[in-house]
DRENPA-3360 file (N, C-alpha, C; in nm, 2 decimals, always signed):
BEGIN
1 = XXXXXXXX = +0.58/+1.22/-0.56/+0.58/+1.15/-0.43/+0.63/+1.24/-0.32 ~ +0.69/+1.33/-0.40/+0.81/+1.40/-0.25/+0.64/+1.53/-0.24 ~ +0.61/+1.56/-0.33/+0.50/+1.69/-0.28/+0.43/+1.63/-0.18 ~ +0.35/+1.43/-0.24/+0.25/+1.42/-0.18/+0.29/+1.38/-0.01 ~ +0.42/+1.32/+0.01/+0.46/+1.31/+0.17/+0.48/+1.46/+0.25 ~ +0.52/+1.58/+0.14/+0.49/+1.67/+0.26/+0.38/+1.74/+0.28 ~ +0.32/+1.76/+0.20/+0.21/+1.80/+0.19/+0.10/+1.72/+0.29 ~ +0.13/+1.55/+0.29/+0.07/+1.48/+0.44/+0.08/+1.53/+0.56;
9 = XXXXXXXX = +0.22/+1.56/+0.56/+0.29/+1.57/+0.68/+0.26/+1.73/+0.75 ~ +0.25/+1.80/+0.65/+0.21/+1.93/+0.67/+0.08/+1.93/+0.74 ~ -0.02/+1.86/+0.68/-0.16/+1.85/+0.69/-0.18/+1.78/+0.86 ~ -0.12/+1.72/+0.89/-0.11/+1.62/+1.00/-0.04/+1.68/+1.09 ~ +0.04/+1.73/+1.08/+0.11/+1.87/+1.19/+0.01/+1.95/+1.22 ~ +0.00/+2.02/+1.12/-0.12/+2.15/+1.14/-0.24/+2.11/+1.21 ~ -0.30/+1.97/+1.14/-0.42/+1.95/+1.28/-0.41/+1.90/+1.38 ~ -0.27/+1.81/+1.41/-0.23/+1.79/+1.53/-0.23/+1.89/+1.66;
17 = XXXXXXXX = -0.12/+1.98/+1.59/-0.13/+2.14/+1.66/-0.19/+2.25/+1.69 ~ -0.26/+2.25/+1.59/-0.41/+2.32/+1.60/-0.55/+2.30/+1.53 ~ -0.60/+2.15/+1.66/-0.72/+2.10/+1.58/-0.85/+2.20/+1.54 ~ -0.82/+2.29/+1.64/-0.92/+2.37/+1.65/-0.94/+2.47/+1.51 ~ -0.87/+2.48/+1.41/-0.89/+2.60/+1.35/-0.94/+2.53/+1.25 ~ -1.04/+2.54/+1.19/-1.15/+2.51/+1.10/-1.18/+2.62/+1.03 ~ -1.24/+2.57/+0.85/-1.30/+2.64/+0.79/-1.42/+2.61/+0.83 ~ -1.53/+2.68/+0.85/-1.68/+2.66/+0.87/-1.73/+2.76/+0.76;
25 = XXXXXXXX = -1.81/+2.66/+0.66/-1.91/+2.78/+0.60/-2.04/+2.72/+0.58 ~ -2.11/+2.84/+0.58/-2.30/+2.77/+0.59/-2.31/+2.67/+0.65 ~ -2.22/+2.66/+0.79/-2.25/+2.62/+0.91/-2.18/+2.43/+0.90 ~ -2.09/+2.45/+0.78/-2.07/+2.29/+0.73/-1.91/+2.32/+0.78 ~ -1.84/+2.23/+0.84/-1.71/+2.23/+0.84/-1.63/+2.16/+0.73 ~ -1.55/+2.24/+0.65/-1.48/+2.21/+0.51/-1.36/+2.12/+0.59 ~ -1.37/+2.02/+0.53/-1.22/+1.93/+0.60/-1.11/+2.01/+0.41 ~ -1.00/+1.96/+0.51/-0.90/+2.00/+0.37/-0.91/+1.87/+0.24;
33 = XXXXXXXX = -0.98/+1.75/+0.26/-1.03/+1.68/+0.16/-1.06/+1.72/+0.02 ~ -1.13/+1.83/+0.04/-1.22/+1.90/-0.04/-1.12/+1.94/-0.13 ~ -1.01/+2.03/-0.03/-0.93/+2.14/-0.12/-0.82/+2.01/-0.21 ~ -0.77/+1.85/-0.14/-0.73/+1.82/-0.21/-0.81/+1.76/-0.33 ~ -0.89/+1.69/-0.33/-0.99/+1.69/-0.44/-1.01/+1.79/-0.59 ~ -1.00/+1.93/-0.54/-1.00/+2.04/-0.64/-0.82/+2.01/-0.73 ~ -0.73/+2.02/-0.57/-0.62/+2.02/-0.62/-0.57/+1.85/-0.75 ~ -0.59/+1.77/-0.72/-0.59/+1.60/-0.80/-0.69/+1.69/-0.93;
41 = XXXXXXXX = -0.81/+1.74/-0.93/-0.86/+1.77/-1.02/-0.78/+1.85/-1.15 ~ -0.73/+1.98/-1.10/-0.63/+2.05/-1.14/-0.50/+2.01/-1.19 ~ -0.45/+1.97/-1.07/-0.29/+1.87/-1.18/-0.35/+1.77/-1.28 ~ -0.46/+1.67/-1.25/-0.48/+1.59/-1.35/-0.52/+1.68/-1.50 ~ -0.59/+1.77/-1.49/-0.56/+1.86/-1.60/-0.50/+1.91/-1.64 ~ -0.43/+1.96/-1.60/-0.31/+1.99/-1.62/-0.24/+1.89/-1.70 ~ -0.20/+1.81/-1.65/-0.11/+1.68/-1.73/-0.14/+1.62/-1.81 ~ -0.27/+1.61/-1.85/-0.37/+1.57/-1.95/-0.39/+1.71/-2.08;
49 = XXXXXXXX = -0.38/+1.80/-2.02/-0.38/+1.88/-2.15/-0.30/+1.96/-2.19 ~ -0.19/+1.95/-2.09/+0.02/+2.01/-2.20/+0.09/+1.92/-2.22 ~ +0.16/+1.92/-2.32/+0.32/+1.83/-2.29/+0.42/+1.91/-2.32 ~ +0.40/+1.99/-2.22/+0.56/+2.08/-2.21/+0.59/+2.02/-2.04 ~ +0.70/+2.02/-2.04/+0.82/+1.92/-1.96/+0.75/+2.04/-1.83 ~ +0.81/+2.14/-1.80/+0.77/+2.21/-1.70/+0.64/+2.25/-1.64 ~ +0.52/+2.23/-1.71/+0.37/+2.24/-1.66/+0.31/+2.07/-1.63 ~ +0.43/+1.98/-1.71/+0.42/+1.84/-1.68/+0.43/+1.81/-1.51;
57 = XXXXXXXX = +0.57/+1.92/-1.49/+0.67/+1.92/-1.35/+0.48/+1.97/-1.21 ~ +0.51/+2.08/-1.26/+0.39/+2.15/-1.16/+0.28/+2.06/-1.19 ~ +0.22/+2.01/-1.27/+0.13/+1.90/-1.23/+0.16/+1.75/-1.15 ~ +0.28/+1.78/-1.17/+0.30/+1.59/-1.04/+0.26/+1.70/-0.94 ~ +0.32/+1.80/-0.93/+0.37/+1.86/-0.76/+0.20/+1.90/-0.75 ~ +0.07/+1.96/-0.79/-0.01/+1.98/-0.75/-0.06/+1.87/-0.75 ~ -0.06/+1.77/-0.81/-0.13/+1.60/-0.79/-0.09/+1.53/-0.67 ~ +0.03/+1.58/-0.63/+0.05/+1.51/-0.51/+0.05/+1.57/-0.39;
65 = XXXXXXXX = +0.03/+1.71/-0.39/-0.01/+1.81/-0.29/-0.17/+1.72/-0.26 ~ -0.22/+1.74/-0.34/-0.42/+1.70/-0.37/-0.41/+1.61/-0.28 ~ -0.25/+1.46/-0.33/-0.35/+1.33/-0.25/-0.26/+1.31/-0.14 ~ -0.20/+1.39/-0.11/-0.18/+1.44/+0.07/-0.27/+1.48/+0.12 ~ -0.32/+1.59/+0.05/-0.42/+1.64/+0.18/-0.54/+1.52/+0.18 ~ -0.55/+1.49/+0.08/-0.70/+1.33/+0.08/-0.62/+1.20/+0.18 ~ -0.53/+1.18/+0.16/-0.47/+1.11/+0.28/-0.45/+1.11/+0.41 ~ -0.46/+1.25/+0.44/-0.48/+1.27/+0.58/-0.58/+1.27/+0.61;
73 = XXXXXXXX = -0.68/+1.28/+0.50/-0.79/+1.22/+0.58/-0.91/+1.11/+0.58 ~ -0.80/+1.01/+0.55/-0.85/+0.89/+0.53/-0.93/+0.83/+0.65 ~ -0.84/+0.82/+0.73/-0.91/+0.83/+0.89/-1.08/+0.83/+0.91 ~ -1.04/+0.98/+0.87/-1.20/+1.04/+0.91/-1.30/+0.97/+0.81 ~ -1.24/+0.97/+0.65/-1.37/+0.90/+0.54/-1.37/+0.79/+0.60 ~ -1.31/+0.69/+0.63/-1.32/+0.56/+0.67/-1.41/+0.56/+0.81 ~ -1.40/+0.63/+0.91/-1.51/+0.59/+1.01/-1.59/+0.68/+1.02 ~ -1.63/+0.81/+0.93/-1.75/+0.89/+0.93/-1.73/+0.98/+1.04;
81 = XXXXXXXX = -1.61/+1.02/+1.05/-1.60/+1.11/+1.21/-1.52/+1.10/+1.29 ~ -1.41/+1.05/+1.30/-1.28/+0.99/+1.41/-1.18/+1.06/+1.33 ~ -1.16/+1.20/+1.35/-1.04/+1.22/+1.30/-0.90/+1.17/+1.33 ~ -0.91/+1.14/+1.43/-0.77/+1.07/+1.48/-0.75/+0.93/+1.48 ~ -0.81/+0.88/+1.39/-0.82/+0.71/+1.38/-0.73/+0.68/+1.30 ~ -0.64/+0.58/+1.35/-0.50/+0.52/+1.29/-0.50/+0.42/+1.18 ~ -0.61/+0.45/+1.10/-0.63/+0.44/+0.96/-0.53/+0.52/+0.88 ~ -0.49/+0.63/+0.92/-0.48/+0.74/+0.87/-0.35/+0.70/+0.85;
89 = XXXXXXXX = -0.27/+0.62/+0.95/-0.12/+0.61/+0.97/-0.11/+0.47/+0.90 ~ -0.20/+0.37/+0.87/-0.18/+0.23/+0.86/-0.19/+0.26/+0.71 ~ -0.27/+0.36/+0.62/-0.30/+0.39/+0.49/-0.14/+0.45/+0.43 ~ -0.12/+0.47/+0.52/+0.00/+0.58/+0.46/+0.14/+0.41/+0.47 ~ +0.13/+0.39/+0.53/+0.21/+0.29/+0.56/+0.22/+0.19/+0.47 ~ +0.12/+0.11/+0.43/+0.06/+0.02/+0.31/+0.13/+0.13/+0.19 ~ +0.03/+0.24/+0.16/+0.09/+0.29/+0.01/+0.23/+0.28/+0.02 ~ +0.30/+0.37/+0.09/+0.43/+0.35/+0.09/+0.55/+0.20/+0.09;
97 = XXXXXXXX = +0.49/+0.14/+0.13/+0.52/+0.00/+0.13/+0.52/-0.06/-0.01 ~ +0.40/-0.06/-0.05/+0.35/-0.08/-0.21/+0.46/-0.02/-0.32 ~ +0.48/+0.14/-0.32/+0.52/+0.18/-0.40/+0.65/+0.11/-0.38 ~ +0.74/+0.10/-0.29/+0.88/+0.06/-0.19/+0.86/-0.10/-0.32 ~ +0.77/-0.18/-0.32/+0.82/-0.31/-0.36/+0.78/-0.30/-0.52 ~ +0.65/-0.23/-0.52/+0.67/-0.22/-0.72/+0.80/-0.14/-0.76 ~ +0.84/-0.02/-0.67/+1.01/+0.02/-0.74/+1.11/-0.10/-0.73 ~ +1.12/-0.13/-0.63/+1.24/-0.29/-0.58/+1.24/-0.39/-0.69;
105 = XXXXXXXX = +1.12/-0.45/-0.73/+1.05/-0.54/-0.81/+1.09/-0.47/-0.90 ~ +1.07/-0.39/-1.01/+1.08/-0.31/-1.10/+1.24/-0.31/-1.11 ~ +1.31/-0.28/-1.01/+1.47/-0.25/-1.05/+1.54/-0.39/-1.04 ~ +1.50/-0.49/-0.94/+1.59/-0.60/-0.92/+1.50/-0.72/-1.00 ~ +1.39/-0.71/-1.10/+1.33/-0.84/-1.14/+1.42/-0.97/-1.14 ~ +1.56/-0.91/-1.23/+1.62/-1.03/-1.29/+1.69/-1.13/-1.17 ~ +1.73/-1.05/-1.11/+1.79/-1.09/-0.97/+1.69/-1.19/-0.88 ~ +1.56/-1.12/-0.83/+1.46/-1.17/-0.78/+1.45/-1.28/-0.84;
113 = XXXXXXXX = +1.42/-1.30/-0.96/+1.32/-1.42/-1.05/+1.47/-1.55/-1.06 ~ +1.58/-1.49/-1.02/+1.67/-1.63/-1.06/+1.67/-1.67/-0.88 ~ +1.75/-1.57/-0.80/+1.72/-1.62/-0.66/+1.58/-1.70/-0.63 ~ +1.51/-1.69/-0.66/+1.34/-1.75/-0.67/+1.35/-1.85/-0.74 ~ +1.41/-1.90/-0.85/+1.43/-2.05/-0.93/+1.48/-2.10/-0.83 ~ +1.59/-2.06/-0.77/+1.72/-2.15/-0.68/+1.60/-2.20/-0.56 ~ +1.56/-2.07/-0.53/+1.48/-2.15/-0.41/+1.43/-2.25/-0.43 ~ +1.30/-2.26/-0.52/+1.22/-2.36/-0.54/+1.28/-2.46/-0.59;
121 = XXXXXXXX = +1.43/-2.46/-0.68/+1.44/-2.60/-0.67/+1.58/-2.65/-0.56 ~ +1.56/-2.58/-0.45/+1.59/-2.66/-0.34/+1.50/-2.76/-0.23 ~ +1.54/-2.83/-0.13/+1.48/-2.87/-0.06/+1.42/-2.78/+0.08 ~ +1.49/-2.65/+0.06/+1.44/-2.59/+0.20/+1.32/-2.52/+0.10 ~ +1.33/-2.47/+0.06/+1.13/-2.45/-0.02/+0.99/-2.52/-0.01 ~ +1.06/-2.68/+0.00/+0.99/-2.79/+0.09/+0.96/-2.78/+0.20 ~ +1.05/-2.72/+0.27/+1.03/-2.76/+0.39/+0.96/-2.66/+0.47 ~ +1.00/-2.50/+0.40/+0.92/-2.38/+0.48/+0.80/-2.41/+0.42;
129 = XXXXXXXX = +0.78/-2.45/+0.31/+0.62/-2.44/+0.27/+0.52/-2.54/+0.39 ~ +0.59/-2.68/+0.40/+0.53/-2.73/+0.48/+0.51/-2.67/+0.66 ~ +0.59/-2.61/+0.63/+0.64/-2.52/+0.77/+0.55/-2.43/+0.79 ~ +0.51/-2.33/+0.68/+0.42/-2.22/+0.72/+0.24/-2.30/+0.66 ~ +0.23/-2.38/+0.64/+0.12/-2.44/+0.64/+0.07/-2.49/+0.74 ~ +0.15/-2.59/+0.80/+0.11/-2.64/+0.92/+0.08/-2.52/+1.04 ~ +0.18/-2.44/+1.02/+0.14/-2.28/+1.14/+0.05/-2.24/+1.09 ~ +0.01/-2.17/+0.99/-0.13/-2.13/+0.93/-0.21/-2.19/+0.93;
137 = XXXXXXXX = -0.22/-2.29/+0.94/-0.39/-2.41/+0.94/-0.43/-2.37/+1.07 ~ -0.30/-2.41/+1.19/-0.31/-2.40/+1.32/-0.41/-2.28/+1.36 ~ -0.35/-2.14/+1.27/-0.42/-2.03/+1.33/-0.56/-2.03/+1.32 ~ -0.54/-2.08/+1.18/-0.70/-2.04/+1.14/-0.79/-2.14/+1.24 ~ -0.77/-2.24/+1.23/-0.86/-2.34/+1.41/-0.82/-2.26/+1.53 ~ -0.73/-2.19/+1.51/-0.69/-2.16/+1.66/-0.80/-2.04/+1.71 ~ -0.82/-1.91/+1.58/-0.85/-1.78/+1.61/-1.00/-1.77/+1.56 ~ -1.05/-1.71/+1.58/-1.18/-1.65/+1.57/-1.17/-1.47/+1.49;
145 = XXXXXXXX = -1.06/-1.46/+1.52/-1.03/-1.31/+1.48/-0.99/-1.33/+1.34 ~ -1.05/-1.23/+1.27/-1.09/-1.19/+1.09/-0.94/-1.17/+1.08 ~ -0.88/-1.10/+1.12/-0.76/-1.05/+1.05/-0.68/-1.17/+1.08 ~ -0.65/-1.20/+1.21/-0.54/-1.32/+1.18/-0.61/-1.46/+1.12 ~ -0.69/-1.48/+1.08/-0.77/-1.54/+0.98/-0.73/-1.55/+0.83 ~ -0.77/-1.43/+0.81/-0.72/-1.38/+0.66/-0.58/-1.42/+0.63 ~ -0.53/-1.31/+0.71/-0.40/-1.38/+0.71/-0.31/-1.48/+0.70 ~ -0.38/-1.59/+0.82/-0.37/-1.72/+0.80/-0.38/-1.79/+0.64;
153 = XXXXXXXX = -0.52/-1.74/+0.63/-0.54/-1.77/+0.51/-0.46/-1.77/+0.38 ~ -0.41/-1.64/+0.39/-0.31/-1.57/+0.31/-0.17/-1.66/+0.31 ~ -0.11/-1.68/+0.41/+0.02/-1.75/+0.42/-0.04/-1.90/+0.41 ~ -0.14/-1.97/+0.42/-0.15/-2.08/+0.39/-0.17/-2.11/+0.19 ~ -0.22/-2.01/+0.13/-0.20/-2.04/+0.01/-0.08/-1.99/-0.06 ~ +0.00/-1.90/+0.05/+0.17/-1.92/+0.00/+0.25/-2.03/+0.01 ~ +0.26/-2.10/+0.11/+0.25/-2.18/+0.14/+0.24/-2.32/+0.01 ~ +0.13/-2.33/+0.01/+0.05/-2.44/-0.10/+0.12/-2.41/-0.24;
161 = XXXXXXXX = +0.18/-2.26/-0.30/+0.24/-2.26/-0.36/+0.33/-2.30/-0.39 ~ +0.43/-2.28/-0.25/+0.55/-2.31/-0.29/+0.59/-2.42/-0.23 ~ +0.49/-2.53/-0.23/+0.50/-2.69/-0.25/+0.49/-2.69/-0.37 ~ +0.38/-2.64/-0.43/+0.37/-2.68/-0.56/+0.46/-2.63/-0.67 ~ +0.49/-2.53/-0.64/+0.65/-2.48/-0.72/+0.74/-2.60/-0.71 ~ +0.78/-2.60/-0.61/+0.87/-2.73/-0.57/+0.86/-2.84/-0.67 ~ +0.73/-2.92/-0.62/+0.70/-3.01/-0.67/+0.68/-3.05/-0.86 ~ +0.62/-2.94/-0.94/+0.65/-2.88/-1.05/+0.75/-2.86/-1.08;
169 = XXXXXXXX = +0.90/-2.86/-1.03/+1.01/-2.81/-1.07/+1.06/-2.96/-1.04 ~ +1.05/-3.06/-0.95/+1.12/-3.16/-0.96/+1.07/-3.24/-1.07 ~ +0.92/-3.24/-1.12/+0.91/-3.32/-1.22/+0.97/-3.30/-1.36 ~ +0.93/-3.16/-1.35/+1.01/-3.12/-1.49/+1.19/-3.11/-1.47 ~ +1.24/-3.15/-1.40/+1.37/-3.20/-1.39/+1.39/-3.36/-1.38 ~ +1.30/-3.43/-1.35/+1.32/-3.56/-1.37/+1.28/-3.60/-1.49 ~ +1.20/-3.50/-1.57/+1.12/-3.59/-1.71/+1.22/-3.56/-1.79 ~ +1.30/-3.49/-1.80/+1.46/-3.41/-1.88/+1.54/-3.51/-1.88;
% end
C-alpha cells in the first residue's frame, strides 16, 4: 500500500509539473499505464513463483509501484482523453476508503456486531429508519439526477432494513 500511494503521488506530481514531457514512440504517446501494467505483471510473478520472505517483500513493492502508476491514470481510461479529470482523485478516494473500512471491520468486528445488536434492539433504530426513509423517498420524487437517485435509492433500502432488523428483533424477543 505504502509503494502504491507513492508511487501515485509521484506520478501525479510529475505530470502536474511537467505535463509536457512525454514518451512518444512510432508517433504513439506511451502514457505510464503501460509501464504500470508490465510492472503488476512482474510483482505478480514474482509472488506467484518464490516463497522466500524477501523476493515476497519486492514483489508487494513492485505490485504497488504498477497500480499507482495505473491509478493515475484512471482519469484518462475512464473518459478516453481528459487527463485531468477528477476521476482520478474520486478513484483514489473510494479505494482508500474501502481498504480504511475492510481494515476497521476486520479489527473491530466484535465490537461493531454487539454495538449493532444494541442498536436494533432499541427504539431509536425505529425511528432513524423511518427517518431516513421518508427523506429518501422524498429525493428520489424530488430529483431527476442519477446520482442523488441511486443514492436515494441506496439509503432507502438501508433504511427498510433497519426497520426490519428492528422489527425481527422485537418478535424474537416477545416469542421468548
Amino acid at each position: 500500500m505504502v509503494s502504491f500511494t507513492f508511487s501515485f503521488i509521484a506520478a501525479r506530481t510529475f505530470t502536474y509539473f511537467y505535463p509536457s514531457i512525454v514518451l512518444i514512440s512510432g508517433g504513439l504517446h506511451i502514457h505510464h499505464f503501460w509501464f504500470g501494467m508490465i510492472l503488476l505483471a512482474i510483482g505478480g510473478w514474482l509472488g506467484i513463483n518464490y516463497n522466500i520472505k524477501e523476493i515476497d517483500m519486492i514483489a508487494a513493492i513492485v505490485y504497488g509501484v504498477g497500480g499507482g502508476l495505473i491509478a493515475d491514470e484512471v482519469g484518462l481510461l475512464l473518459t478516453f482523453g481528459n487527463y485531468y479529470s477528477e476521476l482520478t482523485w474520486t478513484f483514489i478516494v473510494i479505494l482508500f476508503s474501502f481498504i480504511a473500512t475492510i481494515f476497521l471491520l476486520n479489527r473491530y468486528h466484535d465490537t461493531i456486531f454487539e454495538e449493532l445488536h444494541e442498536f436494533v434492539s432499541s427504539k431509536a433504530s425505529l425511528y432513524i429508519g423511518v427517518f431516513l426513509a421518508a427523506v429518501s423517498v422524498a429525493f428520489i420524487f424530488e430529483t431527476g439526477n442519477f446520482v442523488v437517485t441511486v443514492a436515494s435509492l441506496g439509503l432507502t433500502a438501508t433504511a427498510v432494513v433497519i426497520i426490519l432488523a428492528f422489527l425481527i428483533h422485537r418478535a424474537r424477543k416477545s416469542s421468548k
